[in-house]
C-alpha positions as CSV (number, residue, x, y, z in Angstrom):
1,X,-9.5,-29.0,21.4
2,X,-12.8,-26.8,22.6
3,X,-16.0,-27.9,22.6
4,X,-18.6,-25.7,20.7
5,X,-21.7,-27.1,21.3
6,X,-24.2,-25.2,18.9
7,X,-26.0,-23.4,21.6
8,X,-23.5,-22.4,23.8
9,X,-21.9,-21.0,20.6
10,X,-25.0,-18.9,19.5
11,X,-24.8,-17.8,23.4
12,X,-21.5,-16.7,23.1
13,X,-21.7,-14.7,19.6
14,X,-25.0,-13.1,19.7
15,X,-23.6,-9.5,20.3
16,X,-21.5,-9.5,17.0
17,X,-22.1,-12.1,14.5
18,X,-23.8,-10.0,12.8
19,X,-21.0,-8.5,11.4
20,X,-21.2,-11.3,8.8
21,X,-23.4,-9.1,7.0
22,X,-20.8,-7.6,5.6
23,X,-20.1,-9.2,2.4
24,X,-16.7,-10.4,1.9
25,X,-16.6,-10.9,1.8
26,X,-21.8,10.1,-7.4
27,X,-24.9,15.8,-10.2
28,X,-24.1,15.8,-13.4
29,X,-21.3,17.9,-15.5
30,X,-19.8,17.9,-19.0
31,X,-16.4,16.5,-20.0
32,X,-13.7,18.1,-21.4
33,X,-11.5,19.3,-18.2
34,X,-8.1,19.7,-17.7
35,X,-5.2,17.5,-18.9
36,X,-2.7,15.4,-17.0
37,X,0.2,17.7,-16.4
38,X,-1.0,20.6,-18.1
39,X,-0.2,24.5,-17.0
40,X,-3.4,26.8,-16.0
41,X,-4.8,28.1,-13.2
42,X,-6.5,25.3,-10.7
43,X,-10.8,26.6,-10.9
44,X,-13.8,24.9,-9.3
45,X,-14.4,22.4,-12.3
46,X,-17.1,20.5,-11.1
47,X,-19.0,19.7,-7.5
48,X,-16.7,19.2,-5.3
49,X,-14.4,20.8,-6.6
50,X,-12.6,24.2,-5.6
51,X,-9.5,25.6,-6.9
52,X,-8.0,24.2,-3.1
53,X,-9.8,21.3,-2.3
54,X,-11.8,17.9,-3.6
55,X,-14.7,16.9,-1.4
56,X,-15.4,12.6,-1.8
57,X,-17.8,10.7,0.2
58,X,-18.8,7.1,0.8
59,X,-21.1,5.5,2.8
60,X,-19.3,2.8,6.1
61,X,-20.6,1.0,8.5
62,X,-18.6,3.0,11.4
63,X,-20.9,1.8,13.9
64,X,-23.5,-1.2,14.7
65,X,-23.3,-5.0,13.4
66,X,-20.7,-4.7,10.7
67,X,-19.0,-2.1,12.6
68,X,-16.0,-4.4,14.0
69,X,-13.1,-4.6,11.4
70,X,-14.6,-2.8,8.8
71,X,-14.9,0.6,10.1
72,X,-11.0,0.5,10.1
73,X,-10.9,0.8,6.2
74,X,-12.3,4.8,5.6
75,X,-10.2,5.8,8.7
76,X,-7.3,3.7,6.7
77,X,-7.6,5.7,3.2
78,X,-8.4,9.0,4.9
79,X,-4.6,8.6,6.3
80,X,-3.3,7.7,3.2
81,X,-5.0,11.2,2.1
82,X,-3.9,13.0,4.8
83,X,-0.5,12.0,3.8
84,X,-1.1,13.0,0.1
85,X,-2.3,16.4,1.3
86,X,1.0,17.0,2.9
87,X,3.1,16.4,0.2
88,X,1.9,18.9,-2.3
89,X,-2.1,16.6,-2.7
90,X,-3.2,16.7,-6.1
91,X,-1.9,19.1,-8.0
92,X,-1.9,21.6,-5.1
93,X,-5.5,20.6,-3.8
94,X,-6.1,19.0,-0.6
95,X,-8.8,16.0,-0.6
96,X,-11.2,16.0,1.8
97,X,-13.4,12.5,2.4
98,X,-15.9,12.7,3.6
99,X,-17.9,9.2,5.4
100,X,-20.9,8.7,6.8
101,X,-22.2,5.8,8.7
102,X,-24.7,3.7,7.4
103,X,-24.7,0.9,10.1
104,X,-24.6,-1.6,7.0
105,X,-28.5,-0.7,6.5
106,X,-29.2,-0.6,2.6
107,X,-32.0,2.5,3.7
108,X,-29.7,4.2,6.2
109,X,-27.2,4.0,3.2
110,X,-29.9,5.5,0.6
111,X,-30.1,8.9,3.1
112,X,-26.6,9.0,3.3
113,X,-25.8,8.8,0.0
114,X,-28.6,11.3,-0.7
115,X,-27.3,13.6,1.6
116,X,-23.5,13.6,0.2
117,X,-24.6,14.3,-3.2
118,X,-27.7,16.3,-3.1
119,X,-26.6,18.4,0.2
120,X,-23.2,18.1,0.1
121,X,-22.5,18.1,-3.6
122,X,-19.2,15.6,-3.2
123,X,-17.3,14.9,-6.4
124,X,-17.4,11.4,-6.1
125,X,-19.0,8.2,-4.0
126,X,-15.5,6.5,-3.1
127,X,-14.8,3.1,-2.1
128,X,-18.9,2.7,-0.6
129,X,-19.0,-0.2,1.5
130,X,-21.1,-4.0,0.8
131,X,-22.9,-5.4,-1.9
132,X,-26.3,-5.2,-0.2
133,X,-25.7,-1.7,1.0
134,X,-24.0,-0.7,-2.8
135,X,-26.6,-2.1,-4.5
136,X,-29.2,0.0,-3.0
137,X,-27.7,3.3,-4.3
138,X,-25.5,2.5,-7.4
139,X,-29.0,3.8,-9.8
140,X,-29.1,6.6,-7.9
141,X,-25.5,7.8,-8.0
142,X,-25.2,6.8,-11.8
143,X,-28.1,8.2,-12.5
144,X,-26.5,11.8,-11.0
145,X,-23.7,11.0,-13.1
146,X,-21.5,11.3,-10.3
147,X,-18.1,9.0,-10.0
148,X,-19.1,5.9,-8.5
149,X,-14.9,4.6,-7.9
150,X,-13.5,1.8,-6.3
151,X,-16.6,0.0,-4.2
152,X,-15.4,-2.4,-1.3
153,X,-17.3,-5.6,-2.6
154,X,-15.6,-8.0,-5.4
155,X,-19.5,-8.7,-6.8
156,X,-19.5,-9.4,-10.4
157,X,-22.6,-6.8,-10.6
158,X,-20.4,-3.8,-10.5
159,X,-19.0,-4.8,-14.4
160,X,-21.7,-3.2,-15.9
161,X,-20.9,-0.6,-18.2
162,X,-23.8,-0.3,-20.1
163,X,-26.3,0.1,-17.2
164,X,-24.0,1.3,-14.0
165,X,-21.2,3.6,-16.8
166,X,-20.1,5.7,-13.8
167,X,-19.5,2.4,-11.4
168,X,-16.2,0.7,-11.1
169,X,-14.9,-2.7,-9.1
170,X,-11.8,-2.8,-7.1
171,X,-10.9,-5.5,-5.6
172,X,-10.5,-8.8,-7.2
173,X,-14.2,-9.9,-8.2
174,X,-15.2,-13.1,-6.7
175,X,-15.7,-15.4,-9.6
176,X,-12.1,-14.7,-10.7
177,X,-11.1,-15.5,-7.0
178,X,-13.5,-19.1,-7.0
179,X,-11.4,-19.9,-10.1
180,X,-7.9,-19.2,-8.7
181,X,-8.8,-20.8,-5.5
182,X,-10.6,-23.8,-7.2
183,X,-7.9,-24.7,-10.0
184,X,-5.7,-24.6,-7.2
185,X,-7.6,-27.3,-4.8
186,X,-8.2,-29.1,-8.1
187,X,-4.6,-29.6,-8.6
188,X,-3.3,-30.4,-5.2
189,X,-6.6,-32.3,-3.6
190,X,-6.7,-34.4,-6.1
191,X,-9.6,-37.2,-5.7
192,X,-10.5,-35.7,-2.2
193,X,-14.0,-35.1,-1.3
194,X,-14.9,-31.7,-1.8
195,X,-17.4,-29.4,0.2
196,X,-18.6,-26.1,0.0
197,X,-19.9,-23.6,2.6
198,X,-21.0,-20.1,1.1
199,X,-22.9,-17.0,1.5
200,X,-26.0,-17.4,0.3
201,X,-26.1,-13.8,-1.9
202,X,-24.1,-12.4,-4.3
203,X,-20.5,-12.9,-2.5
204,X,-20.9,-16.8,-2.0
205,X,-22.9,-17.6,-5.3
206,X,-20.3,-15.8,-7.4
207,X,-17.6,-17.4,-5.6
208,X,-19.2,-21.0,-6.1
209,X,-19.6,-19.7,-9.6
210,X,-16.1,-19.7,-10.4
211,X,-15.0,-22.8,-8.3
212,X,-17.5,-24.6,-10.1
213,X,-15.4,-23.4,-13.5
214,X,-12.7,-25.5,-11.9
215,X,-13.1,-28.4,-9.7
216,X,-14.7,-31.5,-11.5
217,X,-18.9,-31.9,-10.5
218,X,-17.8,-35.4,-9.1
219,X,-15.7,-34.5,-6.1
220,X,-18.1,-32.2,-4.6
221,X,-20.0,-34.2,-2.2
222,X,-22.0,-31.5,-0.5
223,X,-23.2,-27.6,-1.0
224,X,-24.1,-25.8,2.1
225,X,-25.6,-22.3,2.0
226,X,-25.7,-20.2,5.3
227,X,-28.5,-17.3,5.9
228,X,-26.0,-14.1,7.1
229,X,-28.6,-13.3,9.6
230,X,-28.7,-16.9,11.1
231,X,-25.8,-17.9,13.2
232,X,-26.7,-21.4,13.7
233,X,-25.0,-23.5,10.9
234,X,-24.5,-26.9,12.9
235,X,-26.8,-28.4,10.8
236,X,-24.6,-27.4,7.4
237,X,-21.6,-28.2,9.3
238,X,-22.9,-31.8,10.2
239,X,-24.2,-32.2,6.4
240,X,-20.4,-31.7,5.5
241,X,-19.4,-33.7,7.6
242,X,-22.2,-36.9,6.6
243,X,-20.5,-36.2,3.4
244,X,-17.2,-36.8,4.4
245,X,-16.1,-33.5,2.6
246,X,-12.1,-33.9,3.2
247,X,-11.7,-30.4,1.8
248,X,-14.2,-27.6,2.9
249,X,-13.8,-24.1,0.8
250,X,-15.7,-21.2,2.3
251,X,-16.7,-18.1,0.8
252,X,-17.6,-16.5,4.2
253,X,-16.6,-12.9,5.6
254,X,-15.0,-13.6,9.2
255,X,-17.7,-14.0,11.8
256,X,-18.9,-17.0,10.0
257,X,-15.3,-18.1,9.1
258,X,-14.8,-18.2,12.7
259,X,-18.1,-20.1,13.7
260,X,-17.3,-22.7,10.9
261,X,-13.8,-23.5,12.5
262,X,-15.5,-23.6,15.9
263,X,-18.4,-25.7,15.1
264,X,-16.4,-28.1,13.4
265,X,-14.0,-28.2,16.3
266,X,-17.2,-29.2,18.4
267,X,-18.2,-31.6,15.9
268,X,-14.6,-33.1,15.9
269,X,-14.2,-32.4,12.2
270,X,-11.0,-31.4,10.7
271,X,-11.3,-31.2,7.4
272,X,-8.5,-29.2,5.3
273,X,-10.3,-25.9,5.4
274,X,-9.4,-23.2,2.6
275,X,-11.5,-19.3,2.7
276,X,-11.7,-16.6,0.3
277,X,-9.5,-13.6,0.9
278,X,-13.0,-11.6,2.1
279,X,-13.1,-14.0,5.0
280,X,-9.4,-15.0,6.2
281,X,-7.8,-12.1,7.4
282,X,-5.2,-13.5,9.8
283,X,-5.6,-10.5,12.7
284,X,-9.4,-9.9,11.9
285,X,-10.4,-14.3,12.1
286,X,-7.8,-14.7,15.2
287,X,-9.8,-12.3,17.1
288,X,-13.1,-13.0,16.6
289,X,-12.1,-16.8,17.3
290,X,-10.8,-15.9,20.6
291,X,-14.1,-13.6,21.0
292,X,-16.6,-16.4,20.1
293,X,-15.2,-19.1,21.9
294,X,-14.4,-16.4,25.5
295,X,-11.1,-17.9,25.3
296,X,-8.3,-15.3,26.0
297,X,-5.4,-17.6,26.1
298,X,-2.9,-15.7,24.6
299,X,-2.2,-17.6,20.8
300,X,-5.8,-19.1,21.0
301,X,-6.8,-17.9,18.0
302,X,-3.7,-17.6,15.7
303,X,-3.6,-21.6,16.5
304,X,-6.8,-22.3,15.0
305,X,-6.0,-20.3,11.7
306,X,-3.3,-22.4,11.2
307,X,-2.9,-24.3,8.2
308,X,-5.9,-22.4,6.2
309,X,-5.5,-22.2,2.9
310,X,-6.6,-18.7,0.8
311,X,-5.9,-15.9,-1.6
312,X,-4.1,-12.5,-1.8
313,X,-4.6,-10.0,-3.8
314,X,-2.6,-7.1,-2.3
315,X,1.1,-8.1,-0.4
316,X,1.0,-9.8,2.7
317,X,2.3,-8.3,6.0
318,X,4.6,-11.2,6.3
319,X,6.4,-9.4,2.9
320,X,8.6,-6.9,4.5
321,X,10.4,-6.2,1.9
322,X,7.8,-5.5,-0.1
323,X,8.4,-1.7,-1.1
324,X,4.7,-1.4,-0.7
325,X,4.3,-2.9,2.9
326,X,7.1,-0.6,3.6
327,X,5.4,2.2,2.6
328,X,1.8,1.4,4.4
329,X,4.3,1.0,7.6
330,X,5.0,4.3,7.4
331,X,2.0,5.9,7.0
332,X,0.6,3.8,9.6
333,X,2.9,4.4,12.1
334,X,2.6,8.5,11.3
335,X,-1.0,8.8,11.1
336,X,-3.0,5.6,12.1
337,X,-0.7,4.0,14.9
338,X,-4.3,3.3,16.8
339,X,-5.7,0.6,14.6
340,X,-3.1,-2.9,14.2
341,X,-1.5,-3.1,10.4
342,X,-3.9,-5.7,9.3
343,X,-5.4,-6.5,6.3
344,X,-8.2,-4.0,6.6
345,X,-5.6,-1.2,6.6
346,X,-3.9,-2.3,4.2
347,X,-7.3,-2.3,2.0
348,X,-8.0,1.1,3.0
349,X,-4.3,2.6,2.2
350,X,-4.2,0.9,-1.1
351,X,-7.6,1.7,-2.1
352,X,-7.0,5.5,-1.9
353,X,-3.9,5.0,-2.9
354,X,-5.7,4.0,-6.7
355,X,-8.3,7.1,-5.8
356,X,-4.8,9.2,-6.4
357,X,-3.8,7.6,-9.6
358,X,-6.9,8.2,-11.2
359,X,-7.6,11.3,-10.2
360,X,-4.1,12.4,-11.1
361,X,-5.2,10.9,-14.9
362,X,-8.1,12.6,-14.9
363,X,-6.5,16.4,-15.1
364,X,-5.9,19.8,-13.6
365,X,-9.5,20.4,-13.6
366,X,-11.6,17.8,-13.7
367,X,-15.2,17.3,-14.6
368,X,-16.8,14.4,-13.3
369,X,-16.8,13.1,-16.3
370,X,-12.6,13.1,-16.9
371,X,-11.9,10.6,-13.5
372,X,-14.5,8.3,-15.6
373,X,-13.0,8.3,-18.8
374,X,-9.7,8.2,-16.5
375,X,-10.9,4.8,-15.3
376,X,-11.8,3.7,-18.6
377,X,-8.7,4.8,-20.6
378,X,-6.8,1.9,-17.9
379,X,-5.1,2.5,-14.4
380,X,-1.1,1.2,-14.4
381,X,-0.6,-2.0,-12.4
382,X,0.3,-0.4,-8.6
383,X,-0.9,-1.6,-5.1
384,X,-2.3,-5.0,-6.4
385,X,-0.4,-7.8,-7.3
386,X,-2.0,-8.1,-10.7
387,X,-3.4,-5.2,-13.1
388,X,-6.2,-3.7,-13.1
389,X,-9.0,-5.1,-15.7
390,X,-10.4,-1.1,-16.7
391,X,-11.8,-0.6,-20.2
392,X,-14.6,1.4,-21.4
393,X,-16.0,-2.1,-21.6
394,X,-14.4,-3.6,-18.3
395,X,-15.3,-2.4,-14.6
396,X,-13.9,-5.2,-12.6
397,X,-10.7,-4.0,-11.0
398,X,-7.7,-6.7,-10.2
399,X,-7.4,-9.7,-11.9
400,X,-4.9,-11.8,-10.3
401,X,-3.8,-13.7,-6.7
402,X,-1.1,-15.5,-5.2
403,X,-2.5,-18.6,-2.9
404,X,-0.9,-18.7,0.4
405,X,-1.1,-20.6,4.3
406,X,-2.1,-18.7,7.5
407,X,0.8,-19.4,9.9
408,X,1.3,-17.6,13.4
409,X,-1.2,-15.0,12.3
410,X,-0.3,-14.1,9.1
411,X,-0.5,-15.2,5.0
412,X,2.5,-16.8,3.8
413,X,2.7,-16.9,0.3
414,X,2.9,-20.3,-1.5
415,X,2.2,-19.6,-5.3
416,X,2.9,-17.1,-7.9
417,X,0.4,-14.8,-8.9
418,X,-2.7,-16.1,-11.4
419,X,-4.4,-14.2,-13.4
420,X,-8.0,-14.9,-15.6
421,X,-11.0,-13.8,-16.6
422,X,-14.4,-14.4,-15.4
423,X,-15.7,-16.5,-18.1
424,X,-16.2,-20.3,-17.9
425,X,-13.7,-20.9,-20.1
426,X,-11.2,-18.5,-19.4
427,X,-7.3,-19.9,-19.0
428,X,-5.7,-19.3,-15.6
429,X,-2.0,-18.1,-16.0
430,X,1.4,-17.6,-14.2
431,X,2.0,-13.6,-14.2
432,X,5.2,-13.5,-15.1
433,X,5.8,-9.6,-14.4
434,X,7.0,-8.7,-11.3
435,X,5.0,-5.9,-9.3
436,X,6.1,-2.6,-9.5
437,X,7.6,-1.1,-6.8
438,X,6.3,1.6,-4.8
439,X,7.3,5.3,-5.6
440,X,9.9,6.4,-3.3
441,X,7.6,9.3,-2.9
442,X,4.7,7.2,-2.1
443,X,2.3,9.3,-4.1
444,X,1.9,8.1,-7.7
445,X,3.4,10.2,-10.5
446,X,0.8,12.7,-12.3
């Protein structure tokens, strides 16, 4: 066991806990373009748009203190669009992304964003990056009436279709996650002392929110917030402890999954610890373990992710079989080979991946308007292991997980795939139908 005396831990992380910022964690045109399949000749529909190419942008943090991890996920989907674009694109046009870096700095993001729309007069903001960040320039972009698809943050605040109608979710939204996770502790922790540890912003509170649907008020003996920008969190740690919390559930993106594990290792607390899919990423939480604690021992830090309990939402590595993990194998070997297949790869490819379907939906020549009312109309169940909530009245994206074990470095799967809703009272159920495969094409059909 290592010790992790609180100090000599904030010593040893100063230079990149930051990261844990991240939290895990588009002018305007008329309607009435092209339809799906139709014949015609392909013409400049809309910004962005020429009759060769569509221009997308997004905002990353490629560099500074979320940089590590995260700035794998444009670099991910711009392969999976590189791949598109050599197999014929969409409908013959080639995409071009476009990201900038916004060093996950909400007024770095605003110029960015700025800059993409105003100067560069992109189609759409695709798959921008954090709530904090988002937040900052979702007004803006809606009020441009420009496609605002697919943001990398599962906050609840994105399901706004009255106020953000251009804005749509991807992953699955945090308070559906808290319920899937929390029914399941509920059920197999039953009577144990329960503890929380959570981001103290829209990521964690939303994820309490929906664990609080599910496990009973009595067995939570202790709530512990953490401030994103404070890496000392001994004291929450030893408050969890006092409690005698048997079960700690943490809705924390990795830098401060990792400094949990290692400050209760130095408290010598073991408590049965389960994370939120934002926070466990087997490859991501092994190497910032082994990072913190300056232990390079090969294994080090796949032996302390052992055992931790969390959520997928998109097939695990450890599936090969899986026609889909098959499939990101391939383009990752082809045309991203420098990054390791992890789960932020595997983000990135499927994320563009839906970018494809919709704009295939949304017609030969598209306004900006059509991939919205693409969106809305419903995407078919794909890359996710459950469908996709979109409705002109619905912006979250996937509704559903499978619960699963880190072991030797990656998630085992342990459940079938639950699907809700993110109301109090919403039932959690078995999804009984089976994912679809992949195409054998690997681009989705028009």
């Amino acid at each position: 066991m290592i010790r992790s005396h609180p100090a000599r831990l904030a010593a040893a992380v100063a230079g990149v806990a930051a990261l844990s910022l991240v939290a895990a964690a588009c002018s305007s045109s008329s309607s009435g373009g092209g339809k799906p399949g139709g014949s015609g000749v392909l013409t400049a529909s809309a910004p962005g748009i020429t009759a060769t190419t569509i221009t997308i942008g997004s905002h990353q943090p490629l560099t500074g203190i979320a940089a590590p991890g995260y700035d794998e996920i444009a670099p991910a989907s711009n392969a999976y669009f590189q791949y598109v674009n050599a197999h014929g694109g969409i409908y013959g046009r080639k995409i071009i992304y476009k990201y900038l870096n916004d060093e996950y700095n909400p007024a770095m993001t605003s110029t960015v964003v700025h800059q993409l729309i105003l100067q560069d007069n992109v189609y759409a903001i695709f798959n921008g990056l954090g709530t904090p960040t988002h937040l900052a320039v979702a007004p803006f972009i809606n009020s441009e009436h420009v496609p605002d698809v697919f943001v990398a943050s599962g906050c609840e605040c994105w399901n706004a279709p009255s106020t953000l109608p251009d804005t749509f979710g991807w992953q699955l939204d945090y308070i559906r996650e808290g319920k899937i996770l929390g029914k399941y502790i509920e059920q197999h922790f039953k009577g144990k002392k329960i503890g929380y540890f959570y981001q103290d912003d829209e990521f964690g509170q939303d994820g309490v929110k929906g664990l609080s649907y599910e496990i009973p008020k009595s067995q939570v003996v202790s709530s512990q917030s953490y401030d994103p920008t404070n890496i000392k969190i001994a004291p929450q740690v030893a408050a969890l402890k006092a409690a005698g919390a048997q079960v700690v559930i943490s809705f924390s993106v990795p830098a401060f999954t990792a400094l949990l594990k290692l400050t209760m290792l130095g408290l010598k607390y073991n408590p049965q610890l389960a994370v939120s899919d934002v926070g466990s990423d087997p490859i991501t939480l092994a190497g910032l373990l082994a990072e913190f604690a300056k232990n390079k021992t090969a294994g080090f830090g796949n032996s302390l992710t052992n055992g931790i309990i969390t959520d997928g939402y998109l097939p695990s590595t450890y599936e090969t079989t899986n026609s889909w993990i098959q499939l990101w194998q391939k383009i990752h070997t082809q045309y991203l080979s420098r990054y390791q297949l992890d789960g932020n790869v595997l983000y990135g490819l499927a994320v563009a991946y839906t970018f494809v379907q919709a704009m295939f939906k949304a017609g030969k020549n598209p306004t900006r308007q059509d991939l919205v009312n693409a969106i809305n109309g419903g995407l078919p169940q794909a890359v996710g292991v459950a469908p996709f909530a979109y409705s002109a009245t619905d912006h979250n994206g996937i509704v559903g997980a499978y619960l699963g074990v880190i072991r030797n470095g990656e998630l085992v799967p342990t459940t079938p795939v639950f699907v809700t809703n993110d109301t109090p009272t919403g039932a959690i159920t078995t999804l009984n139908a089976a994912q679809p495969s992949a195409p054998a094409s690997g681009i989705p059909s028009p």
